[in-house]
Every structure is written in C-alpha cells, then in structure tokens.
N, C-alpha and C positions, 0 to 999 in steps of 0.2 A: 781217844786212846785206842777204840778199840779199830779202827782207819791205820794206824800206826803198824799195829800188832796182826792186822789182817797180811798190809804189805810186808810184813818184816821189818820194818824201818827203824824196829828199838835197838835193832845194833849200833846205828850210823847217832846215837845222841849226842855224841862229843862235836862231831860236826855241826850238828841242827845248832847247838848251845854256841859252839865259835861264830855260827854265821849271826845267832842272832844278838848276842854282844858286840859285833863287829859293824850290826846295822846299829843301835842304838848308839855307839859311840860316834858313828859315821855324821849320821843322820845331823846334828848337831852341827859337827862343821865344816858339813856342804852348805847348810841355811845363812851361818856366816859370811861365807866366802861368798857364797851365792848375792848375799847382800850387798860387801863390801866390793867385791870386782868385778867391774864393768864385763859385758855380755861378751862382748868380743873376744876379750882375754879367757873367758872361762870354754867359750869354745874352741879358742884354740889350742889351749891345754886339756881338753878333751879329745883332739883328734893326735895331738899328740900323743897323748897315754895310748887310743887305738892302734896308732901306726905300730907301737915300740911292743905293744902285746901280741901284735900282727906278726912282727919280725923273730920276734922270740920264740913263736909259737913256730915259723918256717922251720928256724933256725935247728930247735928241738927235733923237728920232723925227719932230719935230712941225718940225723946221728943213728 
C-alpha cells in the first residue's frame, strides 16, 4: 500500500482492477485452447493478432 501511495498509483485502481479481472478470466481460456489447439495454429493466430495491432497502431499514428 504504502509502494502504491508513495507513486501515486491510487488514482489509476479502476484500471489495476480491469486488468486484473481481465487476467484471471483470460488466464483460464488461453490453458484451454492452449490444450486443445495444435502449436501451429495457436502461433499463427498469434502473429496474426500482432500483425493486425501492428497495423492499427500505424494506422492510428498517421491521423
């Protein structure tokens, strides 16, 4: 608490709280998927996802 309150950081708790709901819900069914879908396919829906955050992010830049 008191690491928190030295930085400042007790503004930003709605965030801390979404991100850390967002892992625990996550967390769950990545282990899933991770189980059921072959290696190959999960990496290439990962560089997928990269590429399309990659483009989005240019995209954003250029406005």
């Amino acid at each position: 608490m008191t690491f928190l309150l030295t930085l400042g950081m007790l503004d930003t708790w709605k965030i801390i709280i979404g991100l850390l709901i967002g892992g625990v819900l996550a967390a769950p069914l990545a282990a899933i998927a991770a189980r059921k879908l072959p290696h190959r396919v999960l990496m290439g829906m990962v560089g997928v996802l990269i590429i399309a955050l990659s483009v989005r992010t240019i995209l954003l830049s250029l406005k």
